[in-house]
C-alpha positions in Angstrom: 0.0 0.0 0.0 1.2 3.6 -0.9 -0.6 7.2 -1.0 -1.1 6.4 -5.3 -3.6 3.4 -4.2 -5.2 5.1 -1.2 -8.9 5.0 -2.0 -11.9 6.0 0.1 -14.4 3.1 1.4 -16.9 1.9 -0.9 -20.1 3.9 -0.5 -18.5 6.4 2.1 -18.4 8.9 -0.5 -21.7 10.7 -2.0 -22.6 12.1 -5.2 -23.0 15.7 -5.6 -26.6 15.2 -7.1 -27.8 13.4 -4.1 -31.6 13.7 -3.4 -31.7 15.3 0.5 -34.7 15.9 2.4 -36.7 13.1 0.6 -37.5 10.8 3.6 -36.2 8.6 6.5 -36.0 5.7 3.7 -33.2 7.7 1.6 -30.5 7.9 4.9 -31.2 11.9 4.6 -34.3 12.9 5.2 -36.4 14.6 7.9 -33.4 18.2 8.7 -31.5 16.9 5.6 -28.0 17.0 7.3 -28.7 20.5 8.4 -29.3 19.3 12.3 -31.8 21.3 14.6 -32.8 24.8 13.7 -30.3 27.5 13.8 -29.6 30.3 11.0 -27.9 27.3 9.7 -30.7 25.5 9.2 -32.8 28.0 7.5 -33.0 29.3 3.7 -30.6 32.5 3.4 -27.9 31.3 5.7 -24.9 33.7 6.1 -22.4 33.4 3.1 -19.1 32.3 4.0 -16.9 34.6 6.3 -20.0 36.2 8.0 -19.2 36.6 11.5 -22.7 37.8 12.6 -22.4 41.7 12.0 -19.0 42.0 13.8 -16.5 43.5 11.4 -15.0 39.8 9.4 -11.5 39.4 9.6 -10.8 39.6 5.9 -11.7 43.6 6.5 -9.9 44.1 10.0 -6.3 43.2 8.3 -4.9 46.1 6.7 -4.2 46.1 2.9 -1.0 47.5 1.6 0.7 47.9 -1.8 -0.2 47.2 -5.1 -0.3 43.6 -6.7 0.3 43.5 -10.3 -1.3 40.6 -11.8 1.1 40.5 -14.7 4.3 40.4 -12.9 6.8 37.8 -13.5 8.9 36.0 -11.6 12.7 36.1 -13.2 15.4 34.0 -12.0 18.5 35.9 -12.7 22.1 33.9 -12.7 25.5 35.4 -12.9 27.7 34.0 -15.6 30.6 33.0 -13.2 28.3 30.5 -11.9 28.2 28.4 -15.5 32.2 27.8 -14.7 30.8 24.4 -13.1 29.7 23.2 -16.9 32.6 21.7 -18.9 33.9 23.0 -22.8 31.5 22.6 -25.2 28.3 21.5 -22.9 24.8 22.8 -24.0 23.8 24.8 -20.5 19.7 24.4 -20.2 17.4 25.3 -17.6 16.8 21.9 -16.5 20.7 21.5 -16.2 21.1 24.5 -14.1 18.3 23.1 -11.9 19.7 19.4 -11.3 23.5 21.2 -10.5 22.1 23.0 -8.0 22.6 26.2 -9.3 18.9 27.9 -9.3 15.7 25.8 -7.2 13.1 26.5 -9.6 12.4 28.1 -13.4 10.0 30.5 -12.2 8.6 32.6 -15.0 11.8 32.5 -17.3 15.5 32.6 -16.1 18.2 35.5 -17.2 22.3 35.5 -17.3 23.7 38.6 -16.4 27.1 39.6 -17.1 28.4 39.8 -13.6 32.0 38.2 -13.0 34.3 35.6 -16.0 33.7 33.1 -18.0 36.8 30.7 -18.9 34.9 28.0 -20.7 33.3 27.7 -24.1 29.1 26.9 -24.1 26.2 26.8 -25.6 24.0 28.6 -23.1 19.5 28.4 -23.8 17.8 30.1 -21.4 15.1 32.8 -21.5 17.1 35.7 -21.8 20.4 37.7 -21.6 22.0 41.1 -20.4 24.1 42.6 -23.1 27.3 42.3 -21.2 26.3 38.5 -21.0 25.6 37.1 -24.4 28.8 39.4 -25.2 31.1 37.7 -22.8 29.6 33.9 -24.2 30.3 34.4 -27.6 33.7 36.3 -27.0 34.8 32.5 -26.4 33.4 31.0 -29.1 30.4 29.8 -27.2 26.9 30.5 -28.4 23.8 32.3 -26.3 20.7 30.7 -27.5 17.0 32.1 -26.3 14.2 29.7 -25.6 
């Protein structure tokens, strides 16, 4: 047994289209799994996060900044950190990911031009400073974008 097999017992799980409120013979019937009176038990209960009239807590916290839905999320590298790659590999992202060098792709990743490069690659990644793709193909390497 492992979490890909776990299953849930056979007939603990109901459809959404199941009949309530049709009966003691259908398992649900008579307060159709809404208990004993209470607001929660009538038509027009509260919607979710009413907290009876007191103030909800998604308006107490306080709100600050701006966020822009159409940010992205760059990863930038510096090009001294591609010295781990031999001559003549092709650098990708999924290389730089399994050496350790960045965690995660985010929204594109970007060499920048900060310190030497010694060795001679074919970099392909999402994008490039100047100083970056100038140093790469100064050694006969080649700076592809993806």
């Amino acid at each position: 047994m492992d979490l890909s097999n776990l299953r849930p017992a056979a007939g603990s799980v109901h459809n959404d289209n199941f009949r309530r409120g049709r009966g003691h013979g259908s398992g649900n019937g008579k307060t159709a799994g809404k208990g004993h009176k209470g607001q929660k038990a009538r038509s027009g209960a509260p919607r979710i996060g009413f907290e009876g009239g007191q103030m909800p807590l998604y308006r107490r916290l306080p709100k600050r900044g701006f966020k822009n839905p159409n940010s992205r999320d760059i990863v930038a590298i510096s090009l001294d950190k591609l010295e781990v790659f031999d001559n003549d590999t092709e650098v990708t992202v999924e290389k730089l990911i399994e050496k350790g060098i960045i965690k995660r792709a985010g929204d594109g990743v970007k060499v920048l031009g900060n310190g030497t490069l010694t060795r001679k690659l074919t970099v392909k990644v999402n994008a490039y400073s100047e100083s970056a793709k100038a140093k790469i193909e100064e050694l006969g390497g080649k700076a592809e974008v993806i």
